[in-house]
Every structure is written in C-alpha cells, then in structure tokens.
N, C-alpha and C positions, 0 to 999 in steps of 0.2 A: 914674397907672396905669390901664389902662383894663380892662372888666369883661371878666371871661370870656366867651364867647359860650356863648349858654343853648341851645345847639343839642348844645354839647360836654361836658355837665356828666357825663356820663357815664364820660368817662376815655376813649372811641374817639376820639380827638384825628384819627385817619385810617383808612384801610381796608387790612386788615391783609395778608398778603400771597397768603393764600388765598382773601378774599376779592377782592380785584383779578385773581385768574385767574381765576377764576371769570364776574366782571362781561366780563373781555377777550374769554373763549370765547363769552358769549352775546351781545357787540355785534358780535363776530364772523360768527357764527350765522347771529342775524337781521339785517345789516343791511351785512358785508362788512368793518366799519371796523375794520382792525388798530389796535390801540393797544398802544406798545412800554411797559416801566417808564419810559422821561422822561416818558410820557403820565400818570401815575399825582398827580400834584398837578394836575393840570388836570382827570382826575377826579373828583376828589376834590370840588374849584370847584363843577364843573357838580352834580355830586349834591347837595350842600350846599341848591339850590334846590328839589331833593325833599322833602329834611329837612321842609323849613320848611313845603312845602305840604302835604306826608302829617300836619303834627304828630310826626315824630317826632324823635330826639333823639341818635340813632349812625347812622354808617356799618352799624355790626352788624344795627341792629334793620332797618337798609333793606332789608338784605341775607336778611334772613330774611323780610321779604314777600314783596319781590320775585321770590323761589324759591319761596317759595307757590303756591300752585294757584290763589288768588285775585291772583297779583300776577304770573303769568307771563301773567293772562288781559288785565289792567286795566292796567298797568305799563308795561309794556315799549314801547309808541308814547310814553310820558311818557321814558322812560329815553334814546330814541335824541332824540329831540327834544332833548333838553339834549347829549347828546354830539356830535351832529352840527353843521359850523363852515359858516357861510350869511356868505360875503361876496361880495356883490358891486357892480355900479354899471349906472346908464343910459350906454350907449354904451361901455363897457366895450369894450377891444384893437378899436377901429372900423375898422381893416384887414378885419377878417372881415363887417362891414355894409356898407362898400364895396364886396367882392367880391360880395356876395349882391344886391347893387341893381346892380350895373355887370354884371355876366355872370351869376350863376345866374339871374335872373327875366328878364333877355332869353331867354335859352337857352329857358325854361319858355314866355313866349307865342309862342316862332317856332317851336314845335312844333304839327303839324296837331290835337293833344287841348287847344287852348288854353283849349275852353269847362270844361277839368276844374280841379276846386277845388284852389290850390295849397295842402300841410300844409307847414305848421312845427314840429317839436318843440322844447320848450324841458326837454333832461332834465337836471333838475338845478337846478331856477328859483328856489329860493332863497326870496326875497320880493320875486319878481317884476318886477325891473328890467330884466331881461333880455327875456322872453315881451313886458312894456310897450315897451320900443325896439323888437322883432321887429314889434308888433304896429303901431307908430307908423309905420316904412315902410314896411311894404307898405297902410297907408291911404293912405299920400301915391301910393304906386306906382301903385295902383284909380284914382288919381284922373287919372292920367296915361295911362291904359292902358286905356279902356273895353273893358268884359266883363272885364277881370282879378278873381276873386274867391279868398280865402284863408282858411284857417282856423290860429291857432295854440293848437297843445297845449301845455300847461306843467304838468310835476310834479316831484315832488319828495317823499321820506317825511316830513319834519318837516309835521305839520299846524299847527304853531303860524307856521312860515315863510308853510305854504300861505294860513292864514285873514290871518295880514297882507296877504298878497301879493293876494288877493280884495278886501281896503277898496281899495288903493291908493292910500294914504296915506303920505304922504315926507316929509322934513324939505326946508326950500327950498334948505339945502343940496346934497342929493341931487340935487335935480332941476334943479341950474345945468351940470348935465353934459349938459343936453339943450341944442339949440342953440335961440336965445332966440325965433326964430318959431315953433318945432315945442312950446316949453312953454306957449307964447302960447297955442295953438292946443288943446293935449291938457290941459292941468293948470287946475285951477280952484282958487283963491289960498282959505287959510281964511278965513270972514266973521272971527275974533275975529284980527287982526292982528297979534297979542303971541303968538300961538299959533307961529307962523314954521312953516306946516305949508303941501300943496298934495295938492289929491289931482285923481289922472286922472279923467278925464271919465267920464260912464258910456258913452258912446257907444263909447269905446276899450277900457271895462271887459270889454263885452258882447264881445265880439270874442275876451278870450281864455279858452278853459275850460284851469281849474284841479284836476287830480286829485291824490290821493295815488299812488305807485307805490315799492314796495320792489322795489332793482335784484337784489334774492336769490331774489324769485318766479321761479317756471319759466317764468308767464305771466302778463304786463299786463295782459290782461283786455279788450282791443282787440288786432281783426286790419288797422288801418288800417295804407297805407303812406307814409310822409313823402318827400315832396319832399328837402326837407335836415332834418338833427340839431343842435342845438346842444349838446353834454355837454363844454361849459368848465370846466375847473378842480374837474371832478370825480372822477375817477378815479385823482388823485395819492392820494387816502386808502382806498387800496384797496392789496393785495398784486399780484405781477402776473398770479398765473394768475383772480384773483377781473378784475384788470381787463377780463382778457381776454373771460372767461366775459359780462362785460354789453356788452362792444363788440361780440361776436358777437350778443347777443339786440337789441341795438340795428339790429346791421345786418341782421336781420330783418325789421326794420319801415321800413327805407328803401331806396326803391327803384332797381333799377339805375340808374346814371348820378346817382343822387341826391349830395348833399353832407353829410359828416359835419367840423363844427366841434369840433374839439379847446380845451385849452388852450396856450398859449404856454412850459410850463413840463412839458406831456406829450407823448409819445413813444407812437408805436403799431410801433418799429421792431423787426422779429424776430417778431412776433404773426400768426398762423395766421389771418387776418380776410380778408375779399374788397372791400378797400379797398386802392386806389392815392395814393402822396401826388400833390398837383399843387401845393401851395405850404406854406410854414411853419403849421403845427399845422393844415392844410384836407387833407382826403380825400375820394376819390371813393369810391363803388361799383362794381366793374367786371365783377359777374357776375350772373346773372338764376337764380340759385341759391336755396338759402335760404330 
C-alpha cells in the first residue's frame, strides 16, 4: 500500500469547484489561457508543484495566497509558468524554414534598403529551439550573402521556459533534429560524457535576445518592426476573439509585405486581420496600416 502524499493530509484531495473558477478567470485574465472542467486534473498536476515549493499542504491554502495581496503580487508569473504547455523542437514543420531561406530572404536582399537589419520574432519560443534554428540559418545565410545582417527576438511569458532557453542546453536527443553539419558547427558536446547533454555555442547564443512578453499587455514595450513572425502553435490555447485580439497586435509589429508563420493545426480564416494567406499556416501583410 503506498503512503499517502504528505502534500494531501489535509483532506483537499483537489480544488474544489469554486475554487477552479476562480483560478480559470484569473489565467484567463492575465494570460488569455481558457481552460474548460477536462482542464481541471491537469490543474490540479501543475499546482501540486506550488504546493511543494510555497510548503504548503491544500489546494485551499494555495488558493488563499494566491488571492492575497501578497500573492496576486509574487504568484501569479509562478502560477502561469506551471499552467502554460512549452512543446517544441529544432527544425520543427521545416516547410516554413524552407520557405523563409528559399524566397522570404531573397525577397529582403533584392530590395534596394538591403543595408537594413533583417528582425525575426520568435513569439511564443518556448525554450528556445525555435529562435536557436531561426538564428542557425540566417548565420549560414550572412555567410552566403555578404552585408546580410539579422537580429532575432524571442519571447515568451513562462520565465522558467525563458531562463532555460538563455543556457541553451538540450539533451543530444533534441538536438539530432538539427542536420549533423549544422550541430557540428552550433552545439558544443558536454565535457562529462554520461551527462548526454550539448549546449549552443555562445557565439549563436549572443545573436538571440530573449524577453518576457504577456500576449494580454496592451503594449510590448518595443516599437520595433519585424521582417517576418513566427507564433507557431500558439494561439490554439486561446479562445477566438483573445486569438484575434494578439494576431492584430502582432501584426503591428510586422511590416508590410512582412511574413507571419502560423501553426499547421491553426486557422486565421474569417479574422478581421490585414494578412493575406500565400500558402498552408504562412501569411502576408498586405496593408501599410496599423
């Protein structure tokens, strides 16, 4: 028989049903993520790793911090951090890196502003395998293209995503999805061998800045404008006027003619947005509006 968990001695075995409206309106809130009742044991999961780190002992008692004055102050980045789901991969649906090295970056240096710095956003980077392959070809691209220069942003609200995604540190698993001269070249193998770790070079590191950004702010906090977007496989966990509302402030910051990458799995079809499709989950920008 195995022991109770000493996290539950309490008799709050779960979160009761007012408190899960509660918790749903305020990840709602601040951070966009509907979560239905099937969401409500998967809750439960992720809180469970508060428990443990605040010391306390119920659903209940978390729940009365956390609506605290001291815990709506101090909390709530810990709280979304755990609810929010960070999966992704290097090279990840490579149709859209394809297109982005075969036609969007010709397009960009056979323009007469060729000497201006090409932006990349990576919104939505996860722990950064994403922003690390954006940033891996357009080195090779510099290298092919003299005067070509780039900058990629990557962000994302989980800081626990972000500060992994800064080491750039992978299991070697991870990083056999990169093709085996380009890991040759970016990744540095761990000295302790039994470790089966590899982390990106700094040289690759330095290339990309890494911010926080909640898609709920009014304002980012930069008036920069991107080249192309990449917000893959993000906006599925969103409702769809909350979707809408960030693919318009996205397409703020990307400028006419620019490229916005989707997921394979999302749809921008029937949305009030100043994006044209040109191919599966890819959109232009097609007005100087905004």
């Amino acid at each position: 028989m195995s022991a109770p968990d000493p996290l539950m001695t309490s008799g709050d075995l779960s979160i009761s049903a007012h408190n899960f409206t509660r918790l749903c309106k305020l990840i709602y809130d601040e951070a966009g993520i509907c979560l239905g009742p099937e969401k409500k044991t998967m809750l439960e999961a992720r809180i469970k790793r508060r428990l443990k780190a605040l010391d306390l002992t119920s659903y209940a008692e978390y729940c009365d911090y956390l609506f605290g004055r001291q815990g709506l102050k101090e909390e709530i980045v810990h709280l979304i951090d755990v609810v929010t789901t960070n999966k992704t991969d290097f090279f990840r649906e490579p149709g859209h890196f394809n297109f982005l090295v075969d036609k969007a970056l010709p397009e960009f240096v056979s323009r007469q502003d060729y000497g201006k710095q090409f932006l990349i956003w990576s919104a939505g980077c996860s722990t950064g395998e994403e922003p690390y392959t954006l940033a891996i070809l357009l080195s090779e691209y510099a290298l092919a293209h003299a005067g070509f220069r780039f900058r990629v942003l990557a962000t994302d609200i989980s800081t626990t995503v972000l500060a992994k995604a800064g080491l750039g540190v992978y299991s070697s698993e991870a990083a056999e999805a990169v093709p085996a001269m380009l890991r040759k070249k970016y990744f540095l193998r761990s000295r302790n061998r039994d470790a089966n770790r590899v982390r990106v070079i700094p040289e690759l590191r330095r290339l990309v800045e890494f911010r926080r950004i909640n898609f709920m702010d009014s304002s980012f906090g930069f008036s920069d404008k991107a080249d192309a977007v990449f917000c893959r496989n993000v906006i599925i966990y969103f409702d769809r006027p909350t979707q809408e509302s960030i693919l318009r402030k996205l397409c703020h910051h990307l400028l006419p003619g620019g490229y916005m990458f989707v997921g394979h799995s999302e749809t921008l079809h029937d949305m009030d947005l100043p994006l044209a499709p040109i191919a599966p989950a890819l959109y232009r920008r097609i007005d100087a509006g905004a």
